[in-house]
C-alpha positions in Angstrom: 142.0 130.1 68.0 139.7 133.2 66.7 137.1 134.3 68.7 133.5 132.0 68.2 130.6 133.7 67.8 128.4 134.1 70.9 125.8 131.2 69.5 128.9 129.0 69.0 130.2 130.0 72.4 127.3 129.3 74.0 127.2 125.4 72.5 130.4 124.6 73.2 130.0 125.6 77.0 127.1 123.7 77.2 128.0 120.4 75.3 130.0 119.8 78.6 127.0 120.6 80.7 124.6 117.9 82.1 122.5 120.2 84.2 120.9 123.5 83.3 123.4 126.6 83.7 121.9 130.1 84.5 123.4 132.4 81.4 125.8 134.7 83.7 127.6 131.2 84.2 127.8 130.0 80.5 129.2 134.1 80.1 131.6 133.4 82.6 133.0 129.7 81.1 133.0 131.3 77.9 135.5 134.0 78.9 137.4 131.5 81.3 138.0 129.3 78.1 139.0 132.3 75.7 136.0 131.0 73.5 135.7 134.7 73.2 138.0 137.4 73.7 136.2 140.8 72.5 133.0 140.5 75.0 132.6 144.2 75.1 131.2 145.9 78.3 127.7 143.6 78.1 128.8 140.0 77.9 125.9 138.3 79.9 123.3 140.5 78.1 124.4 139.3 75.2 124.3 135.9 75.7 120.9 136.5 77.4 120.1 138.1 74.0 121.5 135.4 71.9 119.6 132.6 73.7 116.5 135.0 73.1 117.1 135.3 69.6 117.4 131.6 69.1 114.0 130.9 69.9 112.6 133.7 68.5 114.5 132.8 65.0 114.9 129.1 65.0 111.9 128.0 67.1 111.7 124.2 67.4 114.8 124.0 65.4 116.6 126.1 68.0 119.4 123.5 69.9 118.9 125.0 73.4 116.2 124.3 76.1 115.2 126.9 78.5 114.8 125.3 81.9 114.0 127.5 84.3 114.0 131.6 84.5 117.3 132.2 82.9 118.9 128.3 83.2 119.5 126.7 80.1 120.9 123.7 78.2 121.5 121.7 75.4 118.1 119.7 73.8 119.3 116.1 74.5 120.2 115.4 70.6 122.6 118.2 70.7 124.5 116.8 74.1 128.4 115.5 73.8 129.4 114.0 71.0 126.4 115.3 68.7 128.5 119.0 67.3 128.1 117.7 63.3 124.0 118.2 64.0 124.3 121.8 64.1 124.5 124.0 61.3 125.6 127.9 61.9 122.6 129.7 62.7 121.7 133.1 63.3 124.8 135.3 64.2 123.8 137.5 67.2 127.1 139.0 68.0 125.7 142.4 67.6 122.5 141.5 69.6 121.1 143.6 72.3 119.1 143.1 75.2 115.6 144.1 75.6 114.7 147.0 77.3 112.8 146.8 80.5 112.1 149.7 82.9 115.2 148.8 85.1 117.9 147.5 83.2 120.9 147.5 85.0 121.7 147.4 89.0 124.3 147.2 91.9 124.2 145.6 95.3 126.2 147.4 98.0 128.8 149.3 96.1 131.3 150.5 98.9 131.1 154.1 99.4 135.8 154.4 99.7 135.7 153.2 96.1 134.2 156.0 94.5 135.9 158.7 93.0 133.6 161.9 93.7 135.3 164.8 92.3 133.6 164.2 89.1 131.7 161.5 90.7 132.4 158.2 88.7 130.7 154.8 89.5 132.4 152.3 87.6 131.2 148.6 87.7 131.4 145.6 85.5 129.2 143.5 84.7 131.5 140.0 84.2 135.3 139.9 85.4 137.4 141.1 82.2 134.3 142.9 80.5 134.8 146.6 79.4 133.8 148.9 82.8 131.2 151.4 82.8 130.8 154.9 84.3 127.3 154.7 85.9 127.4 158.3 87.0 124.9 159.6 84.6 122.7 157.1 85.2 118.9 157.2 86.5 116.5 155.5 88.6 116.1 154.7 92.6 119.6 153.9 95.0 119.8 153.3 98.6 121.8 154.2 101.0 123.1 151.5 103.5 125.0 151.5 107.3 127.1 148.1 106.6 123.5 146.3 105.5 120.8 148.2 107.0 118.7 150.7 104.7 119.0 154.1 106.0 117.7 156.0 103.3 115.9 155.6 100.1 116.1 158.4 97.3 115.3 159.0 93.3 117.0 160.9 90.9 115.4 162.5 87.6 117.3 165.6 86.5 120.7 164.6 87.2 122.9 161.5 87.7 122.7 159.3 90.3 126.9 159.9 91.0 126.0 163.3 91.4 122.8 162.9 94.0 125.1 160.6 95.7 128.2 163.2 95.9 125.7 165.2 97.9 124.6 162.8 100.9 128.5 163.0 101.2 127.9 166.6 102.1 124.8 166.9 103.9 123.3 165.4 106.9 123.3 161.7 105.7 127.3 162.0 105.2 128.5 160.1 108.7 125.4 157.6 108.5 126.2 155.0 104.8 129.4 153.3 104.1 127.5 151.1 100.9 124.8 152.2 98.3 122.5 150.7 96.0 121.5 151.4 92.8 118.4 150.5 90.6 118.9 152.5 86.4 116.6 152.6 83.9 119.4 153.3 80.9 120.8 150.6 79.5 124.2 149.5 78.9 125.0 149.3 75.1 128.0 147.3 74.1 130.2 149.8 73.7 130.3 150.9 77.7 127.9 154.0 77.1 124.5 154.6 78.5 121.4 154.8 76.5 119.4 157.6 77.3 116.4 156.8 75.6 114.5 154.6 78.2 110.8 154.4 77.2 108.4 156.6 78.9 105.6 154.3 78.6 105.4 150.7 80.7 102.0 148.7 81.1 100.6 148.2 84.7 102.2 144.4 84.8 105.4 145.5 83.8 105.2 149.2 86.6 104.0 146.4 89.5 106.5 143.8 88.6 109.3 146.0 89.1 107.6 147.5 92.3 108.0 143.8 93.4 111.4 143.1 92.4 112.9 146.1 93.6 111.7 145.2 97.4 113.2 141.5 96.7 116.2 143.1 96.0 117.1 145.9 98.1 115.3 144.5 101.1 116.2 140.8 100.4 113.6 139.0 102.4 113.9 135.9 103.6 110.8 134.2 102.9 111.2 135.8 99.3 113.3 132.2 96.9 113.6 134.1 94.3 113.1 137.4 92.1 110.4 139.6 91.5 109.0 137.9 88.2 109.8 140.3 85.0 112.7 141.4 86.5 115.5 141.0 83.7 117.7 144.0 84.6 121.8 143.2 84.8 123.7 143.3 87.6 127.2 145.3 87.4 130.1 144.6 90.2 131.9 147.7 91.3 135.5 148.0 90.2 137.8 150.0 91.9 138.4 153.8 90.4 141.5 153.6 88.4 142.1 157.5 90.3 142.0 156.0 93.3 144.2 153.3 92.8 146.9 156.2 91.8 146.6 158.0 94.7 146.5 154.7 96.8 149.5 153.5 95.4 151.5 156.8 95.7 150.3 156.8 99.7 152.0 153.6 99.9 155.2 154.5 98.2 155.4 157.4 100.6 154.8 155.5 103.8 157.4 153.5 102.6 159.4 156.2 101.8 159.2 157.5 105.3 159.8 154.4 107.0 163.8 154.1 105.6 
């Protein structure tokens, strides 16, 4: 079956759907299916991006509802059974998503899967997406002991991976075992980082982002939900193909050893 577009994708997912479904989770049935099979290293932004586009293109004509902050699903005359009402619409394969002043994040990346000489931070952002190297990017991280915050630092003139090589070297080196991070380069489809982040935010969108990043990395209980405006991406950590290699090869010689 050849790959649908992402609108197309999107439909099919939710024409099975009888409650709302946050857009990470449509990504994920799509990929599950094999709806689509070249989801490039953005998947979830892109159906974010596609849903966006919808409205923005189709307006009342648009076969999706938006239910909540980021939930969605089918308007009721597009439900089960109802697939010769829709006509092609706007192709968005090639959409992107829009730019924010933090667009992509990681929760408590473990420190032993990290590859530090170059530094590389590779994450994912959907199991079976394209990974990308985070080492260049820039913004805020923290550093955590198992979940506490022990330190909280910013990086401007060089790549996060590389301010994080050197609290592996300096006093902090003993104290963090997990790190945050908060970028303001996005991801482009293609794995690479864009390095041309606006310089420029309105007060809303600087105090917004003030708000969501203390939801996040502090996690507050009394706190249900995100900092409004916060529409960055979050990337899982994958495991540094290097270290893998050298894992594997310890193994082989322990087992070596032990005949």
């Amino acid at each position: 079956m050849p790959d649908m577009n992402w609108r197309e994708a999107i439909i099919k997912v939710l024409q099975n759907e009888n409650e709302p479904v946050h857009y990470a989770d449509i990504t994920e049935s799509i990929m599950e299916q094999g709806l689509k099979t070249q989801v490039g290293a953005t998947p979830a932004a892109s159906v974010a991006a596609t849903l966006s586009e919808s409205f923005r293109l189709e307006g009342k004509k648009t076969p999706f509802e938006r239910v909540a902050r980021g939930y969605y699903r089918l308007r009721d005359e597009y439900r089960k059974g109802s697939c010769a009402q829709l006509d092609s619409g706007p192709i968005a394969d090639d959409v992107g998503s829009e730019t924010a002043l933090i667009n992509a994040f990681g929760m408590y990346w473990r420190r032993e899967l990290v590859s530090w000489n170059p530094p590389r931070l590779l994450g994912q952002q959907q199991p079976g997406s394209a990974p990308v190297d985070f080492a260049e990017q820039r913004g805020v991280y923290l550093l955590h002991d198992r979940r506490e915050v022990i330190y909280v630092g910013r990086t401007t003139d060089q790549g996060i991976g590389e301010r994080l090589k050197q609290h592996t070297l300096n006093r902090l080196n003993g104290r963090w075992d997990r790190f945050s991070w908060f970028g303001v380069f996005p991801v482009h489809d293609n794995g690479a980082l864009g390095t041309d982040a606006e310089l420029q935010y309105s007060l809303d969108i600087l105090i917004a982002t003030m708000e969501s990043l203390l939801i996040e990395g502090l996690e507050p209980p009394q706190n249900r939900k995100r900092g409004d405006g916060f529409s960055a991406v979050e990337f899982i950590q994958t495991l540094d193909p290097e270290l893998a290699k050298k894992k594997q090869a310890e193994l082989l010689d322990q087992m070596k050893s032990n005949l």
